[in-house]
LUMLUM-819703 format. One record per atom (N, C-alpha, C): residue in three letters; atom name; x negated, y negated, z negated. Coordinates in Angstrom, 3 decimals. Each point is the difference from the previous one (the first is absolute). Example, Ala and Ser with C-alpha at 12.3 -4.5 7.8 and 13.67 -1.06 7.14 Angstrom:
2
<baba resn="ALA" name="N" xx="-13.190" yy="5.690" zz="-7.800"/>
<baba resn="ALA" name="CA" xx="0.890" yy="-1.190" zz="0.000"/>
<baba resn="ALA" name="C" xx="-0.900" yy="-1.200" zz="0.000"/>
<baba resn="SER" name="N" xx="0.350" yy="-1.050" zz="0.720"/>
<baba resn="SER" name="CA" xx="-0.820" yy="-1.190" zz="-0.060"/>
<baba resn="SER" name="C" xx="0.770" yy="-1.090" zz="-0.730"/>
***
This chain:
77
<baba resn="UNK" name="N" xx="-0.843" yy="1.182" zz="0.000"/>
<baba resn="UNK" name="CA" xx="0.843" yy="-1.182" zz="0.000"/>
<baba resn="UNK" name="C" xx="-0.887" yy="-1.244" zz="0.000"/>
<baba resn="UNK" name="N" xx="0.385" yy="-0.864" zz="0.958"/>
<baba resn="UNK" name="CA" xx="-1.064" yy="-1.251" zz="-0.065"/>
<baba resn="UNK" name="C" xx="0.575" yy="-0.804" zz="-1.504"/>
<baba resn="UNK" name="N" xx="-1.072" yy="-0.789" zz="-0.079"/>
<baba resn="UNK" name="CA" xx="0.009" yy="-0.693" zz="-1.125"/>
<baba resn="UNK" name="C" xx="1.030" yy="-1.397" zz="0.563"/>
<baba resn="UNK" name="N" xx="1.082" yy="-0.033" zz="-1.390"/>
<baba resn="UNK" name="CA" xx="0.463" yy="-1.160" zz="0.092"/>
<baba resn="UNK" name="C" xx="-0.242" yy="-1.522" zz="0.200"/>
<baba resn="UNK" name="N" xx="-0.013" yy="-0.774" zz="0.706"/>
<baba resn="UNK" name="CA" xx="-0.485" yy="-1.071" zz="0.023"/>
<baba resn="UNK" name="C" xx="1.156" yy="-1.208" zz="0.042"/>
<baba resn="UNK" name="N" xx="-0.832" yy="-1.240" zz="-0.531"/>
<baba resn="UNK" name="CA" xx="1.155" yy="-0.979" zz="-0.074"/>
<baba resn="UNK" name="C" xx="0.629" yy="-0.397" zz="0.974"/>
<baba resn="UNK" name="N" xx="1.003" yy="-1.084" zz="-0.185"/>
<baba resn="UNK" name="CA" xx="0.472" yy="-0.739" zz="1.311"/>
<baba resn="UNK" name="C" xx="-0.791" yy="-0.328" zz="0.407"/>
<baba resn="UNK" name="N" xx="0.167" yy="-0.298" zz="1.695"/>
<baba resn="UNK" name="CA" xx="-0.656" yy="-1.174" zz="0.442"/>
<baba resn="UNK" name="C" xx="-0.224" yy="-1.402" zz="-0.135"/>
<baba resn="UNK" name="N" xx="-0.621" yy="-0.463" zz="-0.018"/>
<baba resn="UNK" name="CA" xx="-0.148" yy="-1.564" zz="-0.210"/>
<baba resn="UNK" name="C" xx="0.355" yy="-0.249" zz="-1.918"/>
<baba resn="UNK" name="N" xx="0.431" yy="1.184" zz="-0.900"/>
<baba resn="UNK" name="CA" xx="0.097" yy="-0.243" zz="-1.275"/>
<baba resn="UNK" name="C" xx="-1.458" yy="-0.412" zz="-0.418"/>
<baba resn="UNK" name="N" xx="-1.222" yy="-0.413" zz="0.723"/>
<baba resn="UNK" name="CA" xx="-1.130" yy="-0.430" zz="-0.795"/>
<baba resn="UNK" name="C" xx="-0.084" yy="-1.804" zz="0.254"/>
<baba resn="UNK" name="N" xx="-0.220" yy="-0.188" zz="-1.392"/>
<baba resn="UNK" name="CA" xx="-0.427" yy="-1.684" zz="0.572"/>
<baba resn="UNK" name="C" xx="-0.843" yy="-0.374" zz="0.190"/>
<baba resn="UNK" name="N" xx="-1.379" yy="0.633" zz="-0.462"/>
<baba resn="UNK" name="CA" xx="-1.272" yy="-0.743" zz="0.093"/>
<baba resn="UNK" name="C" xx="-0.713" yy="1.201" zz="0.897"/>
<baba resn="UNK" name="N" xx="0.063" yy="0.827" zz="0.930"/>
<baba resn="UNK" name="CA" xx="-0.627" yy="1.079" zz="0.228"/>
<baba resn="UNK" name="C" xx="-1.801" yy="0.131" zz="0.426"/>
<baba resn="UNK" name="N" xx="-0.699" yy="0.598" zz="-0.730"/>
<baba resn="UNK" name="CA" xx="-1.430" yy="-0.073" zz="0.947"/>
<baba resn="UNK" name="C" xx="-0.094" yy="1.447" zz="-0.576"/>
<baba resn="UNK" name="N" xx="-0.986" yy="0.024" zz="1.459"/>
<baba resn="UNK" name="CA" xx="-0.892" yy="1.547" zz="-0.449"/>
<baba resn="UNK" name="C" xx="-1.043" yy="-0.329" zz="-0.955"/>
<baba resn="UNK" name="N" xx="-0.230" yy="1.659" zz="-0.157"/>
<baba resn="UNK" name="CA" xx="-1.362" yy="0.014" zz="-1.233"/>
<baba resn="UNK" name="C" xx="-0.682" yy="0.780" zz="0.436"/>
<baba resn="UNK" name="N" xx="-1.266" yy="-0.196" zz="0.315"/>
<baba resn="UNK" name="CA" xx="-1.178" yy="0.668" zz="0.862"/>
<baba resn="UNK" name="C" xx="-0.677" yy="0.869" zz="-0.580"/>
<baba resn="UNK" name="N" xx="0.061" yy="0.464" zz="-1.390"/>
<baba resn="UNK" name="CA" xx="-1.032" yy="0.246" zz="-1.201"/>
<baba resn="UNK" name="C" xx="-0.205" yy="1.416" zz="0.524"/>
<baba resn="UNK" name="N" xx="-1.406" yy="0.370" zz="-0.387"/>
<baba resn="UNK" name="CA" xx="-0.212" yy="1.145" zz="0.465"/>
<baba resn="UNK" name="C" xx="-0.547" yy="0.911" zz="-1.174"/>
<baba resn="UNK" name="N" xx="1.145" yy="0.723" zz="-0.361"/>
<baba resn="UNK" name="CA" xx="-0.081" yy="1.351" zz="-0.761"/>
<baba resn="UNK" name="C" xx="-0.532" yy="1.106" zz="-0.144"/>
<baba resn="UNK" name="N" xx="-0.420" yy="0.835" zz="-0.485"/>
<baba resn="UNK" name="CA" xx="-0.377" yy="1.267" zz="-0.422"/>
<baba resn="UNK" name="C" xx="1.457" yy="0.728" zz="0.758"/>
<baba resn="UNK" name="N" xx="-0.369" yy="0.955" zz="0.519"/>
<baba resn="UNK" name="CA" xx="0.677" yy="0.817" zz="0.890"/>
<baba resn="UNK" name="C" xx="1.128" yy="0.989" zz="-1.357"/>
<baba resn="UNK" name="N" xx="-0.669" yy="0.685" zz="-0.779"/>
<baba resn="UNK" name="CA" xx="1.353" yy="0.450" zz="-1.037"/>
<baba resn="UNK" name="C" xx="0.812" yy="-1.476" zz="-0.663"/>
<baba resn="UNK" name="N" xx="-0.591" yy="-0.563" zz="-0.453"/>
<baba resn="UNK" name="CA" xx="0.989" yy="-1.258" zz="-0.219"/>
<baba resn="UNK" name="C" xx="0.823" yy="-0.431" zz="0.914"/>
<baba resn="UNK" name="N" xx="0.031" yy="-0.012" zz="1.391"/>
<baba resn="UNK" name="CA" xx="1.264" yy="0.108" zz="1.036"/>
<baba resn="UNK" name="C" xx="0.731" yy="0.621" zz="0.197"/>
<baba resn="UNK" name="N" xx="-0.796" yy="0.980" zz="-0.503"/>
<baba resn="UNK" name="CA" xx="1.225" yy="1.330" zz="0.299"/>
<baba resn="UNK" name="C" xx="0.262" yy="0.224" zz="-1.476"/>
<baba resn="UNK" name="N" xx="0.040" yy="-0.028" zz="-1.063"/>
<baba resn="UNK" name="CA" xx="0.474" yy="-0.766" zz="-0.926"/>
<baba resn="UNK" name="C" xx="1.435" yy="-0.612" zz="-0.491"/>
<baba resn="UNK" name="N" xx="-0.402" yy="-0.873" zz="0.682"/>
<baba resn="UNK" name="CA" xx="0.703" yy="-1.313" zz="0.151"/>
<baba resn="UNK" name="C" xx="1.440" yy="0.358" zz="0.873"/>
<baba resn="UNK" name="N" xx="-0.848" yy="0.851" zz="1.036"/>
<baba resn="UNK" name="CA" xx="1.137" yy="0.478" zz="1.000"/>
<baba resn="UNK" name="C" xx="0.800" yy="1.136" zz="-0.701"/>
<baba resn="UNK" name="N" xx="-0.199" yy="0.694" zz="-0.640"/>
<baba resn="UNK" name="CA" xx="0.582" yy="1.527" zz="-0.496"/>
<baba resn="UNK" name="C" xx="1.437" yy="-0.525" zz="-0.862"/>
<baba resn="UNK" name="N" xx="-0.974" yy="-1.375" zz="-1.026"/>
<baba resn="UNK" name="CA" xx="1.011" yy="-0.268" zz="-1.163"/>
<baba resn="UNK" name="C" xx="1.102" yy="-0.604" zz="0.683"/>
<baba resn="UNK" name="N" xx="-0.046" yy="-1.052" zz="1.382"/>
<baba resn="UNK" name="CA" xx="0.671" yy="-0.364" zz="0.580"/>
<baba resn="UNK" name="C" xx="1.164" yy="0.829" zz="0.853"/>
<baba resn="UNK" name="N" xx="-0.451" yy="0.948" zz="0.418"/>
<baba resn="UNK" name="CA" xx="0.566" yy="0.988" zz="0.847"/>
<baba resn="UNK" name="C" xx="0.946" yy="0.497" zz="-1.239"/>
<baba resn="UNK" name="N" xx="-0.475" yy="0.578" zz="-1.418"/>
<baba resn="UNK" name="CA" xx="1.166" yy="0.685" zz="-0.869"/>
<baba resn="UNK" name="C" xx="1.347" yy="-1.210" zz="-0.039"/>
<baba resn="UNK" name="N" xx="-0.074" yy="-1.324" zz="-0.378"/>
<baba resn="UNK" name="CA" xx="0.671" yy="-0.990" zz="-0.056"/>
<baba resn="UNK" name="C" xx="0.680" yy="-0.502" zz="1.259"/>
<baba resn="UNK" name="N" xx="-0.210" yy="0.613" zz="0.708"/>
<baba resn="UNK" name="CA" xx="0.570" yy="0.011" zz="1.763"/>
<baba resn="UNK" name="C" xx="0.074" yy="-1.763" zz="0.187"/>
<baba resn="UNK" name="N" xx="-0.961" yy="-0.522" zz="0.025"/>
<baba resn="UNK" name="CA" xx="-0.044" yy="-1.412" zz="0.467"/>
<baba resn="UNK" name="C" xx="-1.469" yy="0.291" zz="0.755"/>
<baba resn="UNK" name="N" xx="-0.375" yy="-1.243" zz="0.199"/>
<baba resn="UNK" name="CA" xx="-1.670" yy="-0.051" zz="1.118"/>
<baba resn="UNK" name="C" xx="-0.694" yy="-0.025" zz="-0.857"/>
<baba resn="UNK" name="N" xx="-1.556" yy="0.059" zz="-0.293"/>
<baba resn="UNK" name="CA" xx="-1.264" yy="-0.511" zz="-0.571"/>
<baba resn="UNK" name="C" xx="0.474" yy="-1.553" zz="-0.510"/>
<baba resn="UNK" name="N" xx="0.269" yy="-1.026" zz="1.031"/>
<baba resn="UNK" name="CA" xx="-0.266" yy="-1.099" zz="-0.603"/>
<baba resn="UNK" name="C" xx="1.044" yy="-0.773" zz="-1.084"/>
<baba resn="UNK" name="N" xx="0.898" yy="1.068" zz="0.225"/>
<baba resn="UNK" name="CA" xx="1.246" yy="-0.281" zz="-1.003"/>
<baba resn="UNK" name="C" xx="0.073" yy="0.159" zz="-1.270"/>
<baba resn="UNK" name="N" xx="-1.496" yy="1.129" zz="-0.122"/>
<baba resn="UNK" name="CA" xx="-0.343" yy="1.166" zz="-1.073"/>
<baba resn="UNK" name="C" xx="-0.703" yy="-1.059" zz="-0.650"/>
<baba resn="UNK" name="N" xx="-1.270" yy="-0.769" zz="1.191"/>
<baba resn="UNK" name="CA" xx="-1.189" yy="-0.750" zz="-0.380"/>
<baba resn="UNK" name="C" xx="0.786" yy="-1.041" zz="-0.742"/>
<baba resn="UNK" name="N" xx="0.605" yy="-0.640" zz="0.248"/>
<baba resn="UNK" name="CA" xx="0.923" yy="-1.272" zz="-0.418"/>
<baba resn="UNK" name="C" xx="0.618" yy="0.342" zz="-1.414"/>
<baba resn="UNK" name="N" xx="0.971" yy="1.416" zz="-0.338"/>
<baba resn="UNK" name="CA" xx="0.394" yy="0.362" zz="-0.791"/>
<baba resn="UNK" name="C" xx="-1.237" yy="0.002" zz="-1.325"/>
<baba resn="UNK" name="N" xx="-0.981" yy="0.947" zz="0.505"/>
<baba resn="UNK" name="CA" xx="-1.387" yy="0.145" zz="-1.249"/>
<baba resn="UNK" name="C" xx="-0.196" yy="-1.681" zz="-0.444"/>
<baba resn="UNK" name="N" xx="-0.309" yy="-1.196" zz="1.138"/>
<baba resn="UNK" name="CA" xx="-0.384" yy="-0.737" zz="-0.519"/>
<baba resn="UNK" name="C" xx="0.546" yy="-1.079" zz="-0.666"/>
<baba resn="UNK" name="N" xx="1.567" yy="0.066" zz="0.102"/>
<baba resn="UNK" name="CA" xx="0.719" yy="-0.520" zz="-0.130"/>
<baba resn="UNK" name="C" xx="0.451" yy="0.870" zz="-2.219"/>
<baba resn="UNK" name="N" xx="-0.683" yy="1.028" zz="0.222"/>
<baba resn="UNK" name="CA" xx="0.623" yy="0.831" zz="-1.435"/>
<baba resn="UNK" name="C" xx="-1.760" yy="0.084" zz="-1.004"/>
<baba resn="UNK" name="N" xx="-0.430" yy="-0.722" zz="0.627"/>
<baba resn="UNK" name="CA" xx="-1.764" yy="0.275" zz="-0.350"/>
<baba resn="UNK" name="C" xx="0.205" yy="-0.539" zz="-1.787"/>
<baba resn="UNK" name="N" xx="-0.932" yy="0.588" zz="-0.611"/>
<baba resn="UNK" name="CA" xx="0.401" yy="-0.693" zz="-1.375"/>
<baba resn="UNK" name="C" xx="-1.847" yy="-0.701" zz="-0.220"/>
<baba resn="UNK" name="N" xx="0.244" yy="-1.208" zz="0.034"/>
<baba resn="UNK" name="CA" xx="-1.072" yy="-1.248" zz="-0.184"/>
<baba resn="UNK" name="C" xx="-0.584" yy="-0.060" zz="-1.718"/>
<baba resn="UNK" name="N" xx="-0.859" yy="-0.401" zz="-0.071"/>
<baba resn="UNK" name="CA" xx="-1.111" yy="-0.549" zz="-1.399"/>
<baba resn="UNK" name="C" xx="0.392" yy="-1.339" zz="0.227"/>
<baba resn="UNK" name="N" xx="0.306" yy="-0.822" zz="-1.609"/>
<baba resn="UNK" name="CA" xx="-0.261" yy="-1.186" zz="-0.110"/>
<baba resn="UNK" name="C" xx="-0.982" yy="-0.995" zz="0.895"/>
<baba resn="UNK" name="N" xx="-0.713" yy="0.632" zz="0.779"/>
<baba resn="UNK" name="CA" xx="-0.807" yy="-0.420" zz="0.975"/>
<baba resn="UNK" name="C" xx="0.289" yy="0.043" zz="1.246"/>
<baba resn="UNK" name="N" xx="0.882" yy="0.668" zz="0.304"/>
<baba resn="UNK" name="CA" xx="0.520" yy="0.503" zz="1.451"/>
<baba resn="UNK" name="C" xx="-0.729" yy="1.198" zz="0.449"/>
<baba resn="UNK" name="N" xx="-0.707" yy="0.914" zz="-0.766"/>
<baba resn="UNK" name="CA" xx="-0.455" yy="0.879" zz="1.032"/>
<baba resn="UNK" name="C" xx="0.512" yy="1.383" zz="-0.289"/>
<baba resn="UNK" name="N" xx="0.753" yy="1.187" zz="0.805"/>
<baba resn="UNK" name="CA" xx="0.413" yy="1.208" zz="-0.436"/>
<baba resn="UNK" name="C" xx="-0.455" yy="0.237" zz="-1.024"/>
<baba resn="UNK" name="N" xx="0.578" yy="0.426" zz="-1.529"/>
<baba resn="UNK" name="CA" xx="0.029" yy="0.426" zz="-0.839"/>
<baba resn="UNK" name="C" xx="-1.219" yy="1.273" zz="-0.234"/>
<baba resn="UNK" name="N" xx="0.124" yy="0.786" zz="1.271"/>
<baba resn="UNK" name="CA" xx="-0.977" yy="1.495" zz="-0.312"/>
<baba resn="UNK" name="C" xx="-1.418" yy="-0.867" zz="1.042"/>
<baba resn="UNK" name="N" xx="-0.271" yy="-1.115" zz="0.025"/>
<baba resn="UNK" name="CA" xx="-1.372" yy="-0.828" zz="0.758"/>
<baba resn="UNK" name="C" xx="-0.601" yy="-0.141" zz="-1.509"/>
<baba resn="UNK" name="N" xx="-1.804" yy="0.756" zz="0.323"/>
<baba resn="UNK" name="CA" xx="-1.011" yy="-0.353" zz="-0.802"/>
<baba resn="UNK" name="C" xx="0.145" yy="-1.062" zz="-0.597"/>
<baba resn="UNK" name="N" xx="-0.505" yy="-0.282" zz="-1.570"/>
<baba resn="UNK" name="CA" xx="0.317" yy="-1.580" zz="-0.879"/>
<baba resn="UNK" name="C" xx="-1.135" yy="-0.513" zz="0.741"/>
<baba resn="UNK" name="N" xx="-0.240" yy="-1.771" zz="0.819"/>
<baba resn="UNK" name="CA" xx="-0.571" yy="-0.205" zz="0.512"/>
<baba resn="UNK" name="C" xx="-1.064" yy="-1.418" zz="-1.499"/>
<baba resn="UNK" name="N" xx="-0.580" yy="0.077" zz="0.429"/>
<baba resn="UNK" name="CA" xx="-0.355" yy="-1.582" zz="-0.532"/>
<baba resn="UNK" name="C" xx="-0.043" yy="-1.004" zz="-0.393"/>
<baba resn="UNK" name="N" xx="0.718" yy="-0.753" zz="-1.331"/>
<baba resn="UNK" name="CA" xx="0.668" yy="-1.166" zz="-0.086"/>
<baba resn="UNK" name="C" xx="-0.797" yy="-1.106" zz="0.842"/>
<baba resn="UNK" name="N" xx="1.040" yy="-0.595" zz="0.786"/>
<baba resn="UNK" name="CA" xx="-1.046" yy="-2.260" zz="0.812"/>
<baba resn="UNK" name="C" xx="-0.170" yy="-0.662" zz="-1.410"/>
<baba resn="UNK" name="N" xx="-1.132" yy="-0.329" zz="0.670"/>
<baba resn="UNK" name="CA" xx="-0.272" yy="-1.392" zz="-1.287"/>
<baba resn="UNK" name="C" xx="1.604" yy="-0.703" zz="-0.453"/>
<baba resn="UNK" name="N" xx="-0.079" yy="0.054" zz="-0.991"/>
<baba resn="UNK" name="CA" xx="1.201" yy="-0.729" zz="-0.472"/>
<baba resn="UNK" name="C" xx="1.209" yy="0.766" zz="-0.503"/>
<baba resn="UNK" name="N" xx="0.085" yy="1.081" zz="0.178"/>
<baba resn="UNK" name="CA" xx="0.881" yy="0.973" zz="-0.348"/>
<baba resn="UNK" name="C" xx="-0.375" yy="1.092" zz="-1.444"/>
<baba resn="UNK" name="N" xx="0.977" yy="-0.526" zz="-1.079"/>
<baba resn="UNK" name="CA" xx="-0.377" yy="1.230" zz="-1.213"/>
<baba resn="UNK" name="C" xx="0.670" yy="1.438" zz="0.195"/>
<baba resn="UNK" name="N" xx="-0.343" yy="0.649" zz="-0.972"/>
<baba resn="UNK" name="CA" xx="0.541" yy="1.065" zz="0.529"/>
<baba resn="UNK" name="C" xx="1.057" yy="0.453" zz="-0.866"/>
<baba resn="UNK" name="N" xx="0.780" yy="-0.418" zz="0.268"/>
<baba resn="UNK" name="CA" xx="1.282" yy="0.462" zz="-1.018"/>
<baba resn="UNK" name="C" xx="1.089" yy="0.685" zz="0.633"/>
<baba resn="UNK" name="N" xx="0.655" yy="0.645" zz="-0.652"/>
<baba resn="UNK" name="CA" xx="1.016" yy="0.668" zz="1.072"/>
<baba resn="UNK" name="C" xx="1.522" yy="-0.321" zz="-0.401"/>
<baba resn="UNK" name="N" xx="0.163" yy="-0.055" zz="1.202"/>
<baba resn="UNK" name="CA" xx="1.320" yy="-0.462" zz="0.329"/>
<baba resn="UNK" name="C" xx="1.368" yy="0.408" zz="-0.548"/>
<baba resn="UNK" name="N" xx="-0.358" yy="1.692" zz="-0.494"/>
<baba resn="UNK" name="CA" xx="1.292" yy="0.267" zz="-0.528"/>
<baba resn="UNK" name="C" xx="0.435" yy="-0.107" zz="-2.076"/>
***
């Protein structure tokens, strides 16, 4: 069964994304998409759209990086 995809013209800002992946991470990406019967980029949109962020903005399971000059380290919750 092909993967579901949106309306047409339902995008407002549309651009491609060129990024070039690790070959299991596409297919990946594609498998989880395929169970959810929508496309990859609906999937991609969905993950990043459900991503859970650090007081800093960066994915939650991303290495603790470095505090910038000017920043203590206290935590947020």
């Amino acid at each position: 069964m092909a993967p579901r995809r949106r309306p047409r013209g339902s995008l407002v800002d549309p651009v491609p994304i060129g990024y070039v992946v690790e070959r299991a991470a596409k297919e990946r990406l594609d498998r989880i998409a395929d169970l959810a019967s929508v496309s990859s980029a609906v999937m991609f949109e969905h993950i990043l759209e459900h991503l859970e962020l650090t007081s800093r903005g960066l994915p939650v399971t991303w290495p603790e990086q470095e505090l910038h000059d000017g920043e203590l380290p206290i935590d947020s919750a």
